[in-house]
C-alpha positions in Angstrom: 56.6 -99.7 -88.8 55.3 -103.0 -89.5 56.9 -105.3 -92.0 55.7 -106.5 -95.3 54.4 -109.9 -94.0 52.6 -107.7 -91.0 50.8 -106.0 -93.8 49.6 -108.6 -94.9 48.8 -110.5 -91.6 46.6 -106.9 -91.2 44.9 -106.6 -94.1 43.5 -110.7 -94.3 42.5 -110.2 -90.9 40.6 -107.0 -91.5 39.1 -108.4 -94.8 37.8 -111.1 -92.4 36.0 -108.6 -90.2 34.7 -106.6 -93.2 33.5 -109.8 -95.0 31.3 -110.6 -92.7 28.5 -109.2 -94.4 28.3 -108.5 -98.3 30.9 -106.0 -99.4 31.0 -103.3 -102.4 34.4 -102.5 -103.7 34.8 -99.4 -105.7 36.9 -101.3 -108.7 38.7 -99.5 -111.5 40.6 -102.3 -112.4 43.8 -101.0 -111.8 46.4 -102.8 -109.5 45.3 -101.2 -106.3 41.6 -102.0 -106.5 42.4 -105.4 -108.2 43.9 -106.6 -105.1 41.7 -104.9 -102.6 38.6 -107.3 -105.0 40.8 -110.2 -104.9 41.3 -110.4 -101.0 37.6 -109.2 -100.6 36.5 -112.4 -102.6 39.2 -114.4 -100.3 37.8 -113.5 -97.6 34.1 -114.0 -99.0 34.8 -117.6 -99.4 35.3 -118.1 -96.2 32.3 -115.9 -94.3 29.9 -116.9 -97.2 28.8 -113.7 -98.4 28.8 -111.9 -101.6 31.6 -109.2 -102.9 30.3 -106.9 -105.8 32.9 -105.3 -108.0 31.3 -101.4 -108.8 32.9 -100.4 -111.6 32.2 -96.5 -112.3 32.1 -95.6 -116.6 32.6 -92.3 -116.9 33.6 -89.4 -119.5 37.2 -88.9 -117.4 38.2 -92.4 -118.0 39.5 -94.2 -120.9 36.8 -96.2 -122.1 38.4 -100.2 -123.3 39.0 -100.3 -119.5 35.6 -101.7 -118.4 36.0 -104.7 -120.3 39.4 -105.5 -119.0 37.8 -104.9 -115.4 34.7 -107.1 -116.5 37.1 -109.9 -116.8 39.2 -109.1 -113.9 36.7 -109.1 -112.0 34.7 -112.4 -112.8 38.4 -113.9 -112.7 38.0 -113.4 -108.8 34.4 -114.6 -108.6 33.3 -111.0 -107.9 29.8 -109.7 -109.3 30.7 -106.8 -111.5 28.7 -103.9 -112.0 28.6 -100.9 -114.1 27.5 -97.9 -113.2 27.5 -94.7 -115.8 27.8 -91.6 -114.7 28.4 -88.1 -115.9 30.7 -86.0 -113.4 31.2 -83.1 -115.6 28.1 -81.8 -115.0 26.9 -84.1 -111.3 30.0 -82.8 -109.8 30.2 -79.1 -110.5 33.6 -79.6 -112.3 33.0 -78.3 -116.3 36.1 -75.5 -115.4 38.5 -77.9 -114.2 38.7 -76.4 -110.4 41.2 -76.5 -108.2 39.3 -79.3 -106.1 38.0 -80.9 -109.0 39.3 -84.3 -107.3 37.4 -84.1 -104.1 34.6 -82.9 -105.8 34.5 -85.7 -107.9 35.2 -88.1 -105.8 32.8 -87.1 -103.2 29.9 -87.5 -106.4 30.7 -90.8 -107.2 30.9 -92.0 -104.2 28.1 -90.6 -103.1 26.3 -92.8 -106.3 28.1 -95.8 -105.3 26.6 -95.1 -101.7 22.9 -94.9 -103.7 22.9 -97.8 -105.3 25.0 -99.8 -102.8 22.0 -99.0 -100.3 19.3 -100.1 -102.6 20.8 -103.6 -102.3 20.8 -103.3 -98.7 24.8 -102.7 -98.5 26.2 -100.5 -96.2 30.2 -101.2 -96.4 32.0 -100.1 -99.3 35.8 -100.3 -99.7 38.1 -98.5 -102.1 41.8 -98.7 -102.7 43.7 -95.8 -101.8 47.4 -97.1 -100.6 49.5 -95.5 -98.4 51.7 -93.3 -100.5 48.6 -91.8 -101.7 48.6 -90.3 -98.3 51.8 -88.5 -98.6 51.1 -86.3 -102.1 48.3 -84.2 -103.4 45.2 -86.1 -103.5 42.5 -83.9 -102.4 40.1 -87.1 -103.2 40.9 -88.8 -99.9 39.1 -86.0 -98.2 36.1 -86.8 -99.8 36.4 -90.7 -99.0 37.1 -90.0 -95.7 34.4 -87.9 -94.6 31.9 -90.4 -96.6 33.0 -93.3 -94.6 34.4 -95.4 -97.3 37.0 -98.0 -96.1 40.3 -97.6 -96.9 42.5 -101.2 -96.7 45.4 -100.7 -98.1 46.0 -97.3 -96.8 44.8 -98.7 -93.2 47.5 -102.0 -93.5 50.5 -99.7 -94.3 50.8 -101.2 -98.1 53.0 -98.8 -100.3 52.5 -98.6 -103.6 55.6 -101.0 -104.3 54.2 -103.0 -102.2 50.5 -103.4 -103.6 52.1 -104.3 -107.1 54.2 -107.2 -104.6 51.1 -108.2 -103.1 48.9 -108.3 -106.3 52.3 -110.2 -108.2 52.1 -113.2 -105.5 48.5 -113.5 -106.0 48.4 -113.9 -109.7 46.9 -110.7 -110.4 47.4 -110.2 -114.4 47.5 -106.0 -114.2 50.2 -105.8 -111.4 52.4 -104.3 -113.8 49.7 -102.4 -115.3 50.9 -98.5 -115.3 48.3 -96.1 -113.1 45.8 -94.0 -115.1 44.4 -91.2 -113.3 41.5 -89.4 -115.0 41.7 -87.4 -118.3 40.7 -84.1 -116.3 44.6 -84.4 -114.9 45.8 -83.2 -118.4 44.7 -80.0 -118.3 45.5 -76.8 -115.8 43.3 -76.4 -113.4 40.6 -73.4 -114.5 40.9 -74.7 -118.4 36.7 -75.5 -119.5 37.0 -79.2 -119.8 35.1 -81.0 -122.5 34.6 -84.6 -124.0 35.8 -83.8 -127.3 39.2 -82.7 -125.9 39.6 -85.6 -123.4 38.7 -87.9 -126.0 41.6 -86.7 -128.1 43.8 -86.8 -125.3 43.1 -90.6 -124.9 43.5 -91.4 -128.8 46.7 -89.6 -128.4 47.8 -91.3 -125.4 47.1 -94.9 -126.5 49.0 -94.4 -129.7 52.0 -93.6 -127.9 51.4 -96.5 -125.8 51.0 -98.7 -128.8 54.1 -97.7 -129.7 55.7 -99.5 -126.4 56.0 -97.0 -123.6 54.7 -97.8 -120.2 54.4 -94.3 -118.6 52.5 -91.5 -120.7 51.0 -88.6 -120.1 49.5 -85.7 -122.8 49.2 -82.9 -120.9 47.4 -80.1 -123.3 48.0 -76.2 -122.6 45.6 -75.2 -125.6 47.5 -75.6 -128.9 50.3 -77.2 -127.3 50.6 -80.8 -126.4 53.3 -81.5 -123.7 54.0 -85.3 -124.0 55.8 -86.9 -120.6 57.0 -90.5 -120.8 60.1 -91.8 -118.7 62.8 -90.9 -118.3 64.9 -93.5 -119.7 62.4 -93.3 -123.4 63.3 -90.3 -123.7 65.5 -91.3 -126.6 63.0 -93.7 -128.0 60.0 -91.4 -128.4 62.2 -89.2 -130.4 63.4 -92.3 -132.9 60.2 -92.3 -133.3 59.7 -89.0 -133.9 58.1 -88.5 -137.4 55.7 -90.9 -136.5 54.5 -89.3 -133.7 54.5 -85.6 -135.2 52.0 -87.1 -137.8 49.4 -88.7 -135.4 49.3 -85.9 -132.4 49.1 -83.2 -135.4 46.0 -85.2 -137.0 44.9 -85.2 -133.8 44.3 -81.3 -134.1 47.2 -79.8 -131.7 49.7 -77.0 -133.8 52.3 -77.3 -130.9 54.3 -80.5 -129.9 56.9 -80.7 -127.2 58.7 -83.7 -125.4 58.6 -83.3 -121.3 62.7 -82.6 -120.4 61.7 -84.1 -117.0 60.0 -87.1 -118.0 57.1 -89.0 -116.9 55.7 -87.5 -113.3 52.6 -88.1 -111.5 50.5 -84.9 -110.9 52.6 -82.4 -112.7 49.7 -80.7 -113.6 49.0 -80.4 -109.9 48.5 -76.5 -108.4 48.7 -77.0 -104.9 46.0 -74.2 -103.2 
């Protein structure tokens, strides 16, 4: 197994090769894909060519977050771009199926591949990282058999390690929690629509504002299952008349607090 400093040997070296010609990085503007733009744009100083930034709005994410990715990006000296696109409908995933991830994926990525072509660009890079490989994330498929370049996932970098990486670089979001889409807060076979997700979000980002770092809604029809970690526990319920008051106005009858905590994917059914 290489070491950390291997990694990163890898990864500039391979950003080299793929900089060679002008570059597309799929760019959400988390941590992952913030460092995967930032060594792309390294690496584009050097071999003269141009790194775009694609940044996908969509229904399933949170919507403040293109701005903050608009900055990010033009931090770098990337050229950002937004492209809007409805996956509800363009990816066949309106009942929340079971492999609602690579069928997603494999539509936007397959838009990114559209438009990336129009500008004559054929090699677009994404920012999967290594542990992703290791857990349920039925996306990858999808990337994979599209031909989309993988980086981080191809140097080794963990996702410890990517929040290291992106730290020593100065990247401002390498702290900044992950956010998978809104689709993950519901069971798989639930009919998904805006309205819901959008509460979900308002939800969320209230118990954000009140200071925790990890949250999750996760909504079984009138019930609201709120996960945060482990150690706020205690501090969500302090808080707890406050909370009652907003998730309730928000329209769901039941409220419970997660026993286990904050946990990646816990809505996840594996087939």
């Amino acid at each position: 197994m290489n070491s950390y400093q291997q990694k990163k040997d890898i990864i500039r070296r391979n950003m080299l090769q793929y900089g060679d010609e002008d570059l597309v990085v799929a760019f959400s503007g988390g941590v992952d894909s913030s460092l995967l733009l930032k060594l792309a744009c390294a690496a584009a100083q050097e071999t003269g060519k141009k790194v775009y930034g694609f940044f996908l709005s969509t229904m399933l994410h949170p919507a403040k977050e293109a701005e903050e990715a608009r900055e990010t990006a033009r931090d770098m000296g990337a050229d950002f771009r937004i492209l809007k696109i409805d996956e509800l409908e363009g990816a066949e995933i309106e009942d929340n199926p079971l492999d609602r991830c690579y069928r997603c994926k494999r539509h936007l990525f397959r838009e990114i591949q559209k438009e990336a072509k129009e500008m004559g660009i054929t090699r677009i890079l994404e920012g999967t990282n290594e542990d992703d490989l290791h857990v349920y994330r039925p996306g990858i498929r999808a990337v994979r058999e599209l031909g989309i370049i993988s980086p981080l996932a191809d140097a080794g970098f963990t996702k410890e390690e990517v929040r290291r990486f992106a730290k020593e670089c100065g990247i401002s979001v390498s702290d900044k929690p992950s956010s998978p889409c809104l689709a993950t807060r519901f069971p798989y076979g639930t009919r998904l629509s805006y309205e819901e997700m959008r509460k979900v979000e308002a939800g969320e980002a209230f118990l954000k504002n009140l200071g925790f770092y990890n949250v999750r809604l996760r909504v079984h029809g009138e019930l609201a299952r709120i996960e945060v970690d482990q150690r706020d526990l205690h501090l969500l319920l302090d808080q707890r008349e406050a909370v009652l008051k907003y998730l309730k106005g928000l329209g769901y009858t039941y409220l419970t607090l997660d026993l286990e905590g904050f946990r990646s994917g816990s809505m996840d059914t594996h087939p």
